[in-house]
PyMOL commands that place a pseudoatom at each C-alpha (Angstrom):
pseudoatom trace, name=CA, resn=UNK, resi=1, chain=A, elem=C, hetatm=0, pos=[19.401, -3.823, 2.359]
pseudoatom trace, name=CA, resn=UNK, resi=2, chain=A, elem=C, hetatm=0, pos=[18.209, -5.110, 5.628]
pseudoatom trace, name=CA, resn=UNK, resi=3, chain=A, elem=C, hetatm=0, pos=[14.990, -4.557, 7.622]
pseudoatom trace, name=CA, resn=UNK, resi=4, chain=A, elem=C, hetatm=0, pos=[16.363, -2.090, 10.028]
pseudoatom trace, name=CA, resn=UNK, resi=5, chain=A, elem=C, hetatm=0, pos=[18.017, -0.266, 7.236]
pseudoatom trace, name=CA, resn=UNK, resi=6, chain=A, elem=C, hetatm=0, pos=[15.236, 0.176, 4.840]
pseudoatom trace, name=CA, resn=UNK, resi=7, chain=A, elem=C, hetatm=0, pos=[12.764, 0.966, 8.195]
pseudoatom trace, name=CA, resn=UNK, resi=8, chain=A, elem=C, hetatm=0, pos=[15.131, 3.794, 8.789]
pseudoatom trace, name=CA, resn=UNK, resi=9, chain=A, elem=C, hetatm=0, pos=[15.195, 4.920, 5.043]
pseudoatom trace, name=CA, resn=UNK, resi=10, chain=A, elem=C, hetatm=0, pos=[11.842, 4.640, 4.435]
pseudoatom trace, name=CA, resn=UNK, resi=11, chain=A, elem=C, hetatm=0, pos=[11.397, 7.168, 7.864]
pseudoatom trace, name=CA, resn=UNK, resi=12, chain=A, elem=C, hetatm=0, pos=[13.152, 9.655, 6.171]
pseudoatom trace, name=CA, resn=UNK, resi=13, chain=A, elem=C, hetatm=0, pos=[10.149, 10.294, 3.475]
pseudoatom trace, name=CA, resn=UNK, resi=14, chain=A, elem=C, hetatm=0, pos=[8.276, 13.293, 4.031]
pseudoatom trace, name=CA, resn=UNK, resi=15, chain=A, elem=C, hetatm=0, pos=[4.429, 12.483, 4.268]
pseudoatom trace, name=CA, resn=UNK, resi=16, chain=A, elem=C, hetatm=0, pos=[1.184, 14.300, 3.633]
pseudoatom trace, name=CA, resn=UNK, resi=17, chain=A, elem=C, hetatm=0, pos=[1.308, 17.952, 3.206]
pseudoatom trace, name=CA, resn=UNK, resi=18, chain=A, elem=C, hetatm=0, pos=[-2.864, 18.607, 3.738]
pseudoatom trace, name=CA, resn=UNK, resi=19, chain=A, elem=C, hetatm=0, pos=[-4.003, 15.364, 4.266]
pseudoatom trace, name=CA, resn=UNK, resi=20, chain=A, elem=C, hetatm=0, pos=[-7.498, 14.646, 3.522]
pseudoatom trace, name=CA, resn=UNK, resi=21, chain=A, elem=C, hetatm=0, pos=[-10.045, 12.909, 5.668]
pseudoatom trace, name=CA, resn=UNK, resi=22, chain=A, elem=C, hetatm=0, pos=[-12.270, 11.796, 2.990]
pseudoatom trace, name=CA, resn=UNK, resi=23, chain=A, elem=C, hetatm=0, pos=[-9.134, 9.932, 1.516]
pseudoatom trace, name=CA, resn=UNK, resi=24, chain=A, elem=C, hetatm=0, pos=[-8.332, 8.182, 4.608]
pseudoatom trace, name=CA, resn=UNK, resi=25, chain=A, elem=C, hetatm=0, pos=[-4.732, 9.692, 4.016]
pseudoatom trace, name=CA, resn=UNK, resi=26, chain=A, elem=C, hetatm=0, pos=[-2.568, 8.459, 6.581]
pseudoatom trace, name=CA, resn=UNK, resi=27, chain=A, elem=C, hetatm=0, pos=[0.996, 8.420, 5.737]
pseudoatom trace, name=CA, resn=UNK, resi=28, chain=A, elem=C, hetatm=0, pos=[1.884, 4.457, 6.016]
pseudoatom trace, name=CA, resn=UNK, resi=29, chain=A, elem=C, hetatm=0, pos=[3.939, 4.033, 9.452]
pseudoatom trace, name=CA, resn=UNK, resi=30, chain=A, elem=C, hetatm=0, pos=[7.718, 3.260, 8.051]
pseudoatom trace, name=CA, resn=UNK, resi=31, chain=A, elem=C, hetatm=0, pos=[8.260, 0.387, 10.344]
pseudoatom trace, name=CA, resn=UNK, resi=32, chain=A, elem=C, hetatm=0, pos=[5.161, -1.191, 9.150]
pseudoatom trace, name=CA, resn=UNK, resi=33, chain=A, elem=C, hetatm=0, pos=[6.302, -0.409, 5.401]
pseudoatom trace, name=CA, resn=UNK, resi=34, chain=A, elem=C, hetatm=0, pos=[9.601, -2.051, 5.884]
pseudoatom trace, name=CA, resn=UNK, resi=35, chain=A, elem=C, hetatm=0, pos=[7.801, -5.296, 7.360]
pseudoatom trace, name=CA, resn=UNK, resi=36, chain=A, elem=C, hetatm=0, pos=[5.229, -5.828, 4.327]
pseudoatom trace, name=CA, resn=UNK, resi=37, chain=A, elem=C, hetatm=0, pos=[8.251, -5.195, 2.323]
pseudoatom trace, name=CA, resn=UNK, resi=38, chain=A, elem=C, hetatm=0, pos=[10.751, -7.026, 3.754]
pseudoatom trace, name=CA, resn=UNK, resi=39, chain=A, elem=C, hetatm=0, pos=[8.296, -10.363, 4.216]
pseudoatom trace, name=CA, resn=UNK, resi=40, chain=A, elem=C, hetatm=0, pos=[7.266, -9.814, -0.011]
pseudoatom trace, name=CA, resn=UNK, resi=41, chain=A, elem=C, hetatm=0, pos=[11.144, -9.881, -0.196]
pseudoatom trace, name=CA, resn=UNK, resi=42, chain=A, elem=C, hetatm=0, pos=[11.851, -12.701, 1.425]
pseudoatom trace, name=CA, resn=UNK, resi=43, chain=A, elem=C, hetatm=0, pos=[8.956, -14.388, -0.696]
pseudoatom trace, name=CA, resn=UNK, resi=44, chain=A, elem=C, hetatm=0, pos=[10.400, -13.598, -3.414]
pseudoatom trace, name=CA, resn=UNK, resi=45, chain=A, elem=C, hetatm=0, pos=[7.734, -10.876, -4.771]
pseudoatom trace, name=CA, resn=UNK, resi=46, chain=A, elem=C, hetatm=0, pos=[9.682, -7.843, -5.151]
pseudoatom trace, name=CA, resn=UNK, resi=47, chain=A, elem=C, hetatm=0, pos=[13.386, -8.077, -6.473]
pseudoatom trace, name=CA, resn=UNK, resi=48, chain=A, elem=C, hetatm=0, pos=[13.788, -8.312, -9.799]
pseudoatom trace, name=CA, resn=UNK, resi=49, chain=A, elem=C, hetatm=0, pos=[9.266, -8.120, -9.878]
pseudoatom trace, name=CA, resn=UNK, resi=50, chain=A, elem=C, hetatm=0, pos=[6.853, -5.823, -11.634]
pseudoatom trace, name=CA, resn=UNK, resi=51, chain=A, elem=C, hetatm=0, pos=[5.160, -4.053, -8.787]
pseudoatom trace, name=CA, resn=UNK, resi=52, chain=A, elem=C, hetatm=0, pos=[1.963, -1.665, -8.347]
pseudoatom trace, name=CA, resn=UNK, resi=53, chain=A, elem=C, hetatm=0, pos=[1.453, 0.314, -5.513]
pseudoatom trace, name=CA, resn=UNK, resi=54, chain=A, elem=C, hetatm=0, pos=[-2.316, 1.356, -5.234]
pseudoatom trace, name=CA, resn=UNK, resi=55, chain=A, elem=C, hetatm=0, pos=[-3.271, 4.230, -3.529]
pseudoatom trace, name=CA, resn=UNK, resi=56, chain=A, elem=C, hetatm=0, pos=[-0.025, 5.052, -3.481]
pseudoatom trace, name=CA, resn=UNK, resi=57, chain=A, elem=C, hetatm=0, pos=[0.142, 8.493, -1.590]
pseudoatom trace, name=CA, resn=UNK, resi=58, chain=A, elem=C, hetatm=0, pos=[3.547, 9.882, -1.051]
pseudoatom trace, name=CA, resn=UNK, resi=59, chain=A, elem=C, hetatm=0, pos=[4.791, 6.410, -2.433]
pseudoatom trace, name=CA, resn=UNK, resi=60, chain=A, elem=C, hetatm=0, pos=[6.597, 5.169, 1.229]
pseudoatom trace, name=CA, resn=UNK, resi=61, chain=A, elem=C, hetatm=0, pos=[5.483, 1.101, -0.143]
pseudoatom trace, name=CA, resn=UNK, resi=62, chain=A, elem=C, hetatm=0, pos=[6.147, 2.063, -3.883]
pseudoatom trace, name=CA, resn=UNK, resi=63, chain=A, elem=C, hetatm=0, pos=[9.778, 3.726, -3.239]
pseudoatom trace, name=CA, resn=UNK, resi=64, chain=A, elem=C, hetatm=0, pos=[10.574, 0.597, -0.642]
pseudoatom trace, name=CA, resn=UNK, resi=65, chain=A, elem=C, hetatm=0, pos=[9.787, -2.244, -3.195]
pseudoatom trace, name=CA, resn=UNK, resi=66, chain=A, elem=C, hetatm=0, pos=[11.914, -0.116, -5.976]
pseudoatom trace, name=CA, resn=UNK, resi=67, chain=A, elem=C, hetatm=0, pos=[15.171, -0.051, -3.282]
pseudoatom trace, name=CA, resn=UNK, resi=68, chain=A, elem=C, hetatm=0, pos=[14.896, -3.395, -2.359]
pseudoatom trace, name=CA, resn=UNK, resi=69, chain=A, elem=C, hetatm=0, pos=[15.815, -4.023, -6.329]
pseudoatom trace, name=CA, resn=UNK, resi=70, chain=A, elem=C, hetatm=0, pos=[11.626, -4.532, -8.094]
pseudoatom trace, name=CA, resn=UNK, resi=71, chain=A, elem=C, hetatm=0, pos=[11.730, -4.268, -11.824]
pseudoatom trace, name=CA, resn=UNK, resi=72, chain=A, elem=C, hetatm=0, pos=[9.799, -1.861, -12.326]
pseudoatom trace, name=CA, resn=UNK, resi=73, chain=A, elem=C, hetatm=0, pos=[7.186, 0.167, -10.127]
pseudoatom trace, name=CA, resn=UNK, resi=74, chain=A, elem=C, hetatm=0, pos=[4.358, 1.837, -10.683]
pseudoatom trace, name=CA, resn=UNK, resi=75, chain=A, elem=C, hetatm=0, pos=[2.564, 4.133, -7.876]
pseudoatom trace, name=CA, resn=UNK, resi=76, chain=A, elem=C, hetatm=0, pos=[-1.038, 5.166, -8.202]
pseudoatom trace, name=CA, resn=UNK, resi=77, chain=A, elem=C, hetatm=0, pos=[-3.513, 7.525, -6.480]
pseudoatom trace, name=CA, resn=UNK, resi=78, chain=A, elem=C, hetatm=0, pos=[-6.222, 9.752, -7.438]
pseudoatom trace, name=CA, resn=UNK, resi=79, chain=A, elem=C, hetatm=0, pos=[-4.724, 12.747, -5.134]
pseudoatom trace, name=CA, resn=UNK, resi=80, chain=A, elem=C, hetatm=0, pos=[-1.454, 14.633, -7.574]
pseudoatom trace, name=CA, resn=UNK, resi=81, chain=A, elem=C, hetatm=0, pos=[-0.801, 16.986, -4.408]
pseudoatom trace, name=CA, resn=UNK, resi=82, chain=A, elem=C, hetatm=0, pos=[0.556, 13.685, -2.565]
pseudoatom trace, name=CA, resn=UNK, resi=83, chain=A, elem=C, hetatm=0, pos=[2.114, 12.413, -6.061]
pseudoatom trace, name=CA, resn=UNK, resi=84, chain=A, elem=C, hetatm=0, pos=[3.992, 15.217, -5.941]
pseudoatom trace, name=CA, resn=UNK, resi=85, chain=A, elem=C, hetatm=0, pos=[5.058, 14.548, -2.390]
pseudoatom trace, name=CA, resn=UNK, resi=86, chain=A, elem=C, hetatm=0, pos=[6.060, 10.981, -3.374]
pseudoatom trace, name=CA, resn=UNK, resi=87, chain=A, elem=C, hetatm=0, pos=[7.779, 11.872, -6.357]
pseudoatom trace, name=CA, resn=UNK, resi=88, chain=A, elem=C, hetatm=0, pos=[10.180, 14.627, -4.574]
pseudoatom trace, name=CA, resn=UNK, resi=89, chain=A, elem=C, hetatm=0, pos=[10.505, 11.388, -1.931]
pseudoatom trace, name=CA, resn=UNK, resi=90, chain=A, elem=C, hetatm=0, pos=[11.694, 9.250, -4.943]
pseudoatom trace, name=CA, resn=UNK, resi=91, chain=A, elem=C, hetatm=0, pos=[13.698, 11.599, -6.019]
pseudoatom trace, name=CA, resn=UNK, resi=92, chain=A, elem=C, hetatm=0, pos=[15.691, 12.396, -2.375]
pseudoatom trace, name=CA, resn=UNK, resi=93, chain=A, elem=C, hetatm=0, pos=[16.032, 8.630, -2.305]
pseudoatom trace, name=CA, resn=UNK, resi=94, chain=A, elem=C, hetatm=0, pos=[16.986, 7.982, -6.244]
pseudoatom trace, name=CA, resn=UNK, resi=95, chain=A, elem=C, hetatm=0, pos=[14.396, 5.475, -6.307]
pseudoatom trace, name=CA, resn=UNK, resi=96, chain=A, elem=C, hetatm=0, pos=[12.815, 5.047, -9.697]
pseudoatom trace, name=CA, resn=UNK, resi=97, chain=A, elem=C, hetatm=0, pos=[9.279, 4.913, -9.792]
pseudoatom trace, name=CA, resn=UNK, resi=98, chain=A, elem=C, hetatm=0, pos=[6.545, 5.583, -12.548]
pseudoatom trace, name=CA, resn=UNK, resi=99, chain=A, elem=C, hetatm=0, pos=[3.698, 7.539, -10.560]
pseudoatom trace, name=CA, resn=UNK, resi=100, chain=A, elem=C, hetatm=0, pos=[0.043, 7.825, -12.042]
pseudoatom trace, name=CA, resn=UNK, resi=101, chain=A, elem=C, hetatm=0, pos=[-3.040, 9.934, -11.689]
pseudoatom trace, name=CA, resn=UNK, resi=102, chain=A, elem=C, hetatm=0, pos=[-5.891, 7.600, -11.525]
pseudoatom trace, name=CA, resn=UNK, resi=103, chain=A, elem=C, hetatm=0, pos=[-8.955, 6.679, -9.525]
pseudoatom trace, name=CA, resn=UNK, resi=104, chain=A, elem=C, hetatm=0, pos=[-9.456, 3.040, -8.814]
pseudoatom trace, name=CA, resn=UNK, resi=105, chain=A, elem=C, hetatm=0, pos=[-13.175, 3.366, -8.498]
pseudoatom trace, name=CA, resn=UNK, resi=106, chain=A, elem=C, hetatm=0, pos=[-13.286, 4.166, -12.261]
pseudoatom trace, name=CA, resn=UNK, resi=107, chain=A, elem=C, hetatm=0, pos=[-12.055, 0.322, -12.651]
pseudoatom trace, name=CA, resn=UNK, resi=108, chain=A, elem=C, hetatm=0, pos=[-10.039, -0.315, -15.913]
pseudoatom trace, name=CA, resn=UNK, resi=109, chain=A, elem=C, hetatm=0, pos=[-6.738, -0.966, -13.858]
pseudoatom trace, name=CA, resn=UNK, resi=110, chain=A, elem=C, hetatm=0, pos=[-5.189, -3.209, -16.700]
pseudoatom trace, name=CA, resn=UNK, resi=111, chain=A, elem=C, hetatm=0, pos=[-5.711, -0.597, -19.222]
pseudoatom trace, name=CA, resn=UNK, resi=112, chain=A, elem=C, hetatm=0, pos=[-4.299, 2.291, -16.677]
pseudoatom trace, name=CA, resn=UNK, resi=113, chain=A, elem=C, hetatm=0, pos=[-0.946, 0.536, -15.339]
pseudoatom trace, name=CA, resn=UNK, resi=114, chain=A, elem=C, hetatm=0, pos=[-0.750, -2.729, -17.230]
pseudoatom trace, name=CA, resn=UNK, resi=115, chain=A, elem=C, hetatm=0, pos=[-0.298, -6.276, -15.392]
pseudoatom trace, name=CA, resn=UNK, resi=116, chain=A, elem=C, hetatm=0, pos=[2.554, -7.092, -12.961]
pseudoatom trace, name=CA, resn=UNK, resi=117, chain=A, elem=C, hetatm=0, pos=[3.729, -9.652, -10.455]
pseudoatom trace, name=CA, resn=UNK, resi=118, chain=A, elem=C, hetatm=0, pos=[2.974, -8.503, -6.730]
pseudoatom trace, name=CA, resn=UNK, resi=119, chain=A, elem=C, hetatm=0, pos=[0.603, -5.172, -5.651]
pseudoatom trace, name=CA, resn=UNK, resi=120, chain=A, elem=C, hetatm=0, pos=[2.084, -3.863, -1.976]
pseudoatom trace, name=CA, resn=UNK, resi=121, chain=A, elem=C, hetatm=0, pos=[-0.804, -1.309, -1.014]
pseudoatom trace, name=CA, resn=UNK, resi=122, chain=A, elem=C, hetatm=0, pos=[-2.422, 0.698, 2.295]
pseudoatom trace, name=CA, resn=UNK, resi=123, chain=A, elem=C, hetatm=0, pos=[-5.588, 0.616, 1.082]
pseudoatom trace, name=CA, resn=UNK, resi=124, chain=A, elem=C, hetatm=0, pos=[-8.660, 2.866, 3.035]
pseudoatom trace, name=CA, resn=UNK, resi=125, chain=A, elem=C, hetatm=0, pos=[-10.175, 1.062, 5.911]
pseudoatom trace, name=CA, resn=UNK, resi=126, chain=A, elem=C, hetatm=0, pos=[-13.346, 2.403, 5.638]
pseudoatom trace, name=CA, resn=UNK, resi=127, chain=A, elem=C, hetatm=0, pos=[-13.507, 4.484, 8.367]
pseudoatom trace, name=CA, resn=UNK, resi=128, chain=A, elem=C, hetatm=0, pos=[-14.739, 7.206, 6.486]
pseudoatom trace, name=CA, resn=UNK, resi=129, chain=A, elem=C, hetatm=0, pos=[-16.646, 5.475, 3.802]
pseudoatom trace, name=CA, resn=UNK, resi=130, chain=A, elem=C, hetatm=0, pos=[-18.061, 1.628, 4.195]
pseudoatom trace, name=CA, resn=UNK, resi=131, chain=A, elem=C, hetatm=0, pos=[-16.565, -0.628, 1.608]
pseudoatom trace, name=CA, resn=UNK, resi=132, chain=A, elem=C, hetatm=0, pos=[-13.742, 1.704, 0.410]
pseudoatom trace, name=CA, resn=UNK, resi=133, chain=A, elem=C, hetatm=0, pos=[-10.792, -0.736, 0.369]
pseudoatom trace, name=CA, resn=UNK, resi=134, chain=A, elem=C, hetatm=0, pos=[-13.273, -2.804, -1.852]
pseudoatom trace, name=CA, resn=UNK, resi=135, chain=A, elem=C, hetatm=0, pos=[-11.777, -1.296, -5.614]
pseudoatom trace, name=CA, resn=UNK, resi=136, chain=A, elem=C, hetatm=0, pos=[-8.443, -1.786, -4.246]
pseudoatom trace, name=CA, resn=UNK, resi=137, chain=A, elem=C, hetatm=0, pos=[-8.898, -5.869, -3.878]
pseudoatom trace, name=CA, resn=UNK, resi=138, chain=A, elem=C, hetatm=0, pos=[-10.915, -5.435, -7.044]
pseudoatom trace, name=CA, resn=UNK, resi=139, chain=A, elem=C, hetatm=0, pos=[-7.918, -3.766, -9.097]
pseudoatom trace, name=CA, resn=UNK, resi=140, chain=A, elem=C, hetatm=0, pos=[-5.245, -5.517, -7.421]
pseudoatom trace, name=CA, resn=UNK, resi=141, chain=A, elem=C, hetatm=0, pos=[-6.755, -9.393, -8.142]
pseudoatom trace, name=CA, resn=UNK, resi=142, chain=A, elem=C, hetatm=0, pos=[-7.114, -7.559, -11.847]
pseudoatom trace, name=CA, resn=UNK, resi=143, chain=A, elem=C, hetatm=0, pos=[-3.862, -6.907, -12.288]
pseudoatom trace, name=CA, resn=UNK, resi=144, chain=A, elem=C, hetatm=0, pos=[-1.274, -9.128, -10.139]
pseudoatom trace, name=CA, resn=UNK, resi=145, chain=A, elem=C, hetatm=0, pos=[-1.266, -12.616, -9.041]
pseudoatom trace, name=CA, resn=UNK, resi=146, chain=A, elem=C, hetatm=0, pos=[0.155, -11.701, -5.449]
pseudoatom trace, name=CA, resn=UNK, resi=147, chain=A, elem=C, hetatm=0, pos=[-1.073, -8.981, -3.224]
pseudoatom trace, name=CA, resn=UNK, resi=148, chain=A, elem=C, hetatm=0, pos=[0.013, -7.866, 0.155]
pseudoatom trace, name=CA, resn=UNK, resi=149, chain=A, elem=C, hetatm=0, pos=[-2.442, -5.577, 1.909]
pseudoatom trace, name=CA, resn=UNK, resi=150, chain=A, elem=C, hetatm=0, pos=[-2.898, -3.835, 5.233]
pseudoatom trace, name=CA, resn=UNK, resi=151, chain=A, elem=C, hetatm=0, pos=[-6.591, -4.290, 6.940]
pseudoatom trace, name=CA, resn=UNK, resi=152, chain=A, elem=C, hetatm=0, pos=[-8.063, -3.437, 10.133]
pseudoatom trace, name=CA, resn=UNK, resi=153, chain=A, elem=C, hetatm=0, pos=[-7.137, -6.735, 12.151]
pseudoatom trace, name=CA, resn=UNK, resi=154, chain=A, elem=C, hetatm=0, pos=[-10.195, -8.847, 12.002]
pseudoatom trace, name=CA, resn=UNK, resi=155, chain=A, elem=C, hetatm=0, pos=[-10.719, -8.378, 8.616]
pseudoatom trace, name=CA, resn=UNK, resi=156, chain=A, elem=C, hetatm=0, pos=[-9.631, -11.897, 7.512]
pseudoatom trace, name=CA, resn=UNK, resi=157, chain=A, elem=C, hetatm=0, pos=[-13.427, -13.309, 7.436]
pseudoatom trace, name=CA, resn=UNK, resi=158, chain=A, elem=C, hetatm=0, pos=[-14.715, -9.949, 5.195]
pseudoatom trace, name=CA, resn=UNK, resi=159, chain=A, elem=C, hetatm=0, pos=[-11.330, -10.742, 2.741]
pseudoatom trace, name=CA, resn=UNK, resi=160, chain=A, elem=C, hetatm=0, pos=[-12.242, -13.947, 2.143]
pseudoatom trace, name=CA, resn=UNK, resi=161, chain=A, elem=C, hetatm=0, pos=[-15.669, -13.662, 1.634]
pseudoatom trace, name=CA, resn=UNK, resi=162, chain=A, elem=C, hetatm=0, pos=[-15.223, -10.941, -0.343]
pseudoatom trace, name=CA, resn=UNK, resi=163, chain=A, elem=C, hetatm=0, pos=[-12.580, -12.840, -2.660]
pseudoatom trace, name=CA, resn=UNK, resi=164, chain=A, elem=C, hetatm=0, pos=[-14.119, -16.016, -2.509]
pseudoatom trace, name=CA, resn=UNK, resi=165, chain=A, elem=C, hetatm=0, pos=[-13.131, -18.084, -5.979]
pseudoatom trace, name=CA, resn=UNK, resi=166, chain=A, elem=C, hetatm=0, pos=[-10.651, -15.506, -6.955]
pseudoatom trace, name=CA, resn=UNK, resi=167, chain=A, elem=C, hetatm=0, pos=[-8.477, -15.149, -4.268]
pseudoatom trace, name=CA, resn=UNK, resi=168, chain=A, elem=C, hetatm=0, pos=[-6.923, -16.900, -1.011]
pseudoatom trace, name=CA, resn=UNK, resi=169, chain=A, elem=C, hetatm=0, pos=[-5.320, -15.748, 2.254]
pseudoatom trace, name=CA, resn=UNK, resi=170, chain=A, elem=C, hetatm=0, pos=[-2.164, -17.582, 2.384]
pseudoatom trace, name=CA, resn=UNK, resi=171, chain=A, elem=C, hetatm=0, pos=[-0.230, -15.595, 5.127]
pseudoatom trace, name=CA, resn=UNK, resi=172, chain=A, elem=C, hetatm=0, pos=[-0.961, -12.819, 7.576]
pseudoatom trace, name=CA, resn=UNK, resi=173, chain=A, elem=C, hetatm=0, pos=[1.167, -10.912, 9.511]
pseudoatom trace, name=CA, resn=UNK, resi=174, chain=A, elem=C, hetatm=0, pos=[0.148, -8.960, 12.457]
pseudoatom trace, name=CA, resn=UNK, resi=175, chain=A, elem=C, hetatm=0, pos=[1.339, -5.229, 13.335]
pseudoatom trace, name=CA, resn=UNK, resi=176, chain=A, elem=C, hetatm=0, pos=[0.303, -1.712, 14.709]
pseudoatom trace, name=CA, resn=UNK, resi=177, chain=A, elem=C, hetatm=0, pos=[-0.228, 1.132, 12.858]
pseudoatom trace, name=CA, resn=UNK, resi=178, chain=A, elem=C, hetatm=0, pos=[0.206, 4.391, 14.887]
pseudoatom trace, name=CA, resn=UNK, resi=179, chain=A, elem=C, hetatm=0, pos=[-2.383, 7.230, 13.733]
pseudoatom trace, name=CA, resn=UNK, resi=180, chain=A, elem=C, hetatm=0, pos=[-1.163, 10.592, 14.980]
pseudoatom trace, name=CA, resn=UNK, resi=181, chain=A, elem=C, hetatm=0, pos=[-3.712, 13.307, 15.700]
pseudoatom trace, name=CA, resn=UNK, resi=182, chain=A, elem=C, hetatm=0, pos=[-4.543, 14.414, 11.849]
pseudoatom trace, name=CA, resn=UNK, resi=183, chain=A, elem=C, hetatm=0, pos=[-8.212, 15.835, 11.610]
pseudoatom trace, name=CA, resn=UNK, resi=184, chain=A, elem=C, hetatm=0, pos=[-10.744, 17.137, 14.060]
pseudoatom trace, name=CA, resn=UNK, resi=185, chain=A, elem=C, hetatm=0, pos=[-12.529, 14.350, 15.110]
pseudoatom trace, name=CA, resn=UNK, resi=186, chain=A, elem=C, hetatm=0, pos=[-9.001, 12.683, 16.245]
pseudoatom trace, name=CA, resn=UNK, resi=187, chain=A, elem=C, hetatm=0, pos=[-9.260, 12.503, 20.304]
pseudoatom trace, name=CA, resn=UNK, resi=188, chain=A, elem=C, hetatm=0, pos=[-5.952, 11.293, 21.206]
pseudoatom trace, name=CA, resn=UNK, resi=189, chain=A, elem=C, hetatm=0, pos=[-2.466, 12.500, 20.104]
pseudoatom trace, name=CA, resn=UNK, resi=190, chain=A, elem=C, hetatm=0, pos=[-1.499, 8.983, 18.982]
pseudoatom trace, name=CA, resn=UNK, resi=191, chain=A, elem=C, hetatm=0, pos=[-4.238, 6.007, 18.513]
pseudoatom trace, name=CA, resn=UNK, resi=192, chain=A, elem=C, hetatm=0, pos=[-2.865, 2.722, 17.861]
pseudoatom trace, name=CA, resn=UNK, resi=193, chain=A, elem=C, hetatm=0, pos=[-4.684, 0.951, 15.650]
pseudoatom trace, name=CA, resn=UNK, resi=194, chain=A, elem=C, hetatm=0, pos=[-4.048, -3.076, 15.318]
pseudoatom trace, name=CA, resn=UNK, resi=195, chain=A, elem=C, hetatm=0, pos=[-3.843, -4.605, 11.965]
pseudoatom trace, name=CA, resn=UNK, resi=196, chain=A, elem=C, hetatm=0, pos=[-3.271, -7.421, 9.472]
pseudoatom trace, name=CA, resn=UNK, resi=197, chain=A, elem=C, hetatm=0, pos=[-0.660, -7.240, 6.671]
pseudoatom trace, name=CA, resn=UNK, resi=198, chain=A, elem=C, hetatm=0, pos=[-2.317, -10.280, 4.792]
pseudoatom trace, name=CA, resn=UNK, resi=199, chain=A, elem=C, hetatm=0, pos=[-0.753, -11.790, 1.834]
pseudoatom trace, name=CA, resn=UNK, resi=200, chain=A, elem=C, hetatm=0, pos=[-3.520, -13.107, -1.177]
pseudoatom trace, name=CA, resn=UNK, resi=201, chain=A, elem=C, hetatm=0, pos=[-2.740, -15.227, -4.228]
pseudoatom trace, name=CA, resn=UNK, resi=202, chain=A, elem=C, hetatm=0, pos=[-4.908, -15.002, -7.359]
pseudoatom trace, name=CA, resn=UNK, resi=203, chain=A, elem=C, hetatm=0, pos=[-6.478, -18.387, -7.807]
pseudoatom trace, name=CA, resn=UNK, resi=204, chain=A, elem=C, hetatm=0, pos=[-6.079, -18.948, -11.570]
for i in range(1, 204): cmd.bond("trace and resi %d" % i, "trace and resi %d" % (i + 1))
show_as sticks, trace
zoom trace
């Protein structure tokens, strides 16, 4: 499958039904979905890999990595309104993809979904609550030795700071993410919102 295609698949996904502020639930842009994707392809992290999705939502990064020939998936999130969502999206596309009820912040990721090769996730900014994409490095370093992430752009000094000894930044890829007006305090129809896809390696 090539990048256009799987951009245009991926667009076909239905997203958030009631999204929730609190979550930070934003349904992941497709053409930014297809990029992280695409790139983890072409490093050979996804076909034929074990992947985890954390934070899954309606499961546009878990349902990419499983059409682009992973393994096995797993999807996570603590919301099961928008794991419902993502498993009627798997389902439209025939993607197969094992989707979990589980809150990160709880910690015990190995014990919840195991160990695999490469986490793809969308974690929270923060924008809502300081530090929230913080469990999400903390699970994914627990439970895969490559990670691709979306941050705010800038975030490169925080993410290695934050994952000194156990982690390095070994690519980053810049890109947009378009936030349509979602919640009351949203001003603008669409707010584009720069960011970093950046790709970390476990240091063993």
């Amino acid at each position: 499958m090539k990048l256009k295609q799987l951009e245009m698949t991926l667009q076909r996904l239905r997203g958030f039904s009631r999204p929730r502020a609190s979550l930070e639930q934003y349904q992941t842009p497709a053409p930014l979905a297809a990029r992280l994707l695409y790139h983890a392809l072409m490093k050979g992290d996804i076909k034929g890999k074990q992947v985890a999705d954390l934070g899954c939502g309606t499961g546009v990064l878990a349902i990419g990595a499983a059409l682009l020939g992973a393994e096995s998936v797993t999807g996570m999130d603590i919301d099961e309104k928008a794991l419902a969502v993502a498993r009627e999206n798997a389902d439209l596309l025939d993607a197969e993809v094992a989707f979990i009820t589980a809150d990160v912040r709880e910690g015990g990721c190995r014990e919840r979904i195991g160990t695999c090769d490469t986490v793809v996730m969308n974690p929270p900014f923060g924008a809502q609550k300081a530090h929230a994409d913080r469990p999400f490095i903390d699970c994914a370093l627990a439970v895969a030795e490559v990670t691709y992430s979306i941050f705010n752009a800038g975030s490169i000094p925080f993410v290695e700071a934050y994952t000194a000894r156990k982690a390095e930044i070994d690519e980053k890829i810049g890109g947009s993410f378009p936030i349509q007006r979602t919640f009351a305090f949203h001003t603008k129809d669409v707010q584009e919102i720069e960011v970093e896809i950046l790709r970390l390696k476990r240091i063993a």
